[in-house]
C-alpha positions in Angstrom: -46.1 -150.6 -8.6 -48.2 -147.9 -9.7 -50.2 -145.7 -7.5 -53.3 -147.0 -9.7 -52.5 -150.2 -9.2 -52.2 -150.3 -5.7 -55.2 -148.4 -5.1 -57.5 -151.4 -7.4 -60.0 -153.7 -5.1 -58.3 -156.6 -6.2 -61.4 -160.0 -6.9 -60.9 -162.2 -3.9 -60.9 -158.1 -2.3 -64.5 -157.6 -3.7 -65.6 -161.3 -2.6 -64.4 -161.0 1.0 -66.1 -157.4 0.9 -69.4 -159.0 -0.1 -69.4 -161.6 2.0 -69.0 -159.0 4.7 -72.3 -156.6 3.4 -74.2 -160.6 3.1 -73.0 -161.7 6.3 -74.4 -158.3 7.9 -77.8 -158.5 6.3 -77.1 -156.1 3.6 -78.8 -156.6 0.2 -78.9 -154.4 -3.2 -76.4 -154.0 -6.1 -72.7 -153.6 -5.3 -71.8 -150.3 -7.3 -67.8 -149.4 -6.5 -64.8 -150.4 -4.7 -62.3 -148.2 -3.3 -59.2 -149.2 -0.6 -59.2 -146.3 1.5 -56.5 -144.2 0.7 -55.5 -143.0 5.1 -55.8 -146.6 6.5 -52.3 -148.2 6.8 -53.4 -151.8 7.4 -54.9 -151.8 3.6 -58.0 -153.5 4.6 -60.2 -150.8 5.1 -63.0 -149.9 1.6 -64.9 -147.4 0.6 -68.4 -149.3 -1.1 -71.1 -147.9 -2.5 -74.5 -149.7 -2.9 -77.5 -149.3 -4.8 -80.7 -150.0 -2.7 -82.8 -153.3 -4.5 -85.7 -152.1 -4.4 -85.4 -148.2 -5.3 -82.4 -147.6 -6.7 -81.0 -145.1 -4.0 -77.1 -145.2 -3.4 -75.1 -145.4 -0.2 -71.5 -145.3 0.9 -70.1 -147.2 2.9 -66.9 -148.2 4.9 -66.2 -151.7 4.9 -63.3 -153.3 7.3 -62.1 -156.4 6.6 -60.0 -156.2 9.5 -62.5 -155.9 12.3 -65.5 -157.4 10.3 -67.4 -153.5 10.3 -69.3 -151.6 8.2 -70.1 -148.0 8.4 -72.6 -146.1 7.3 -71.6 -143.1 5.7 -73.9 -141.1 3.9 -76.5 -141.4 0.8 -75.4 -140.2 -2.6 -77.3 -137.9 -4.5 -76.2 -135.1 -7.0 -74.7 -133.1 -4.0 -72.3 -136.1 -3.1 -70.9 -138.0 -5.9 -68.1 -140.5 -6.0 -65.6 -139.9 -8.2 -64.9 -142.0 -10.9 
């Protein structure tokens, strides 16, 4: 398996990460997925959201494992996520 392939949010991924952010209160547009690379379980994500009602983007770290998301920090043209 490629590295590319191994590193894709897979669906049922991205629906367990969203129930997650929904289960926790969180609401706004759900802009990127990303496993993080240093985790060995493979349950850990890198998410970032786009505030509803403003349009300003977060990042956060999601784990599935434990059922917590962290804060990170906001994204603005000094901290981008690569594409």
């Amino acid at each position: 398996m490629s590295e590319t392939a191994a590193n894709e949010v897979t669906q049922r991924e991205m629906i367990r990460i969203i129930g997650l952010f929904r289960k926790n209160g969180f609401k706004g547009e759900y802009v990127s997925f990303q496993h993080v690379v240093d985790e060995d379980e493979g349950a850990s994500y890198f998410v970032v959201m786009s505030d509803e009602n403003n349009g300003t983007q977060g990042l956060f770290k999601a784990d599935l494992l434990s059922g917590t998301i962290e804060f990170q920090y906001m994204l603005d043209e000094n901290h981008e996520v690569a594409k």
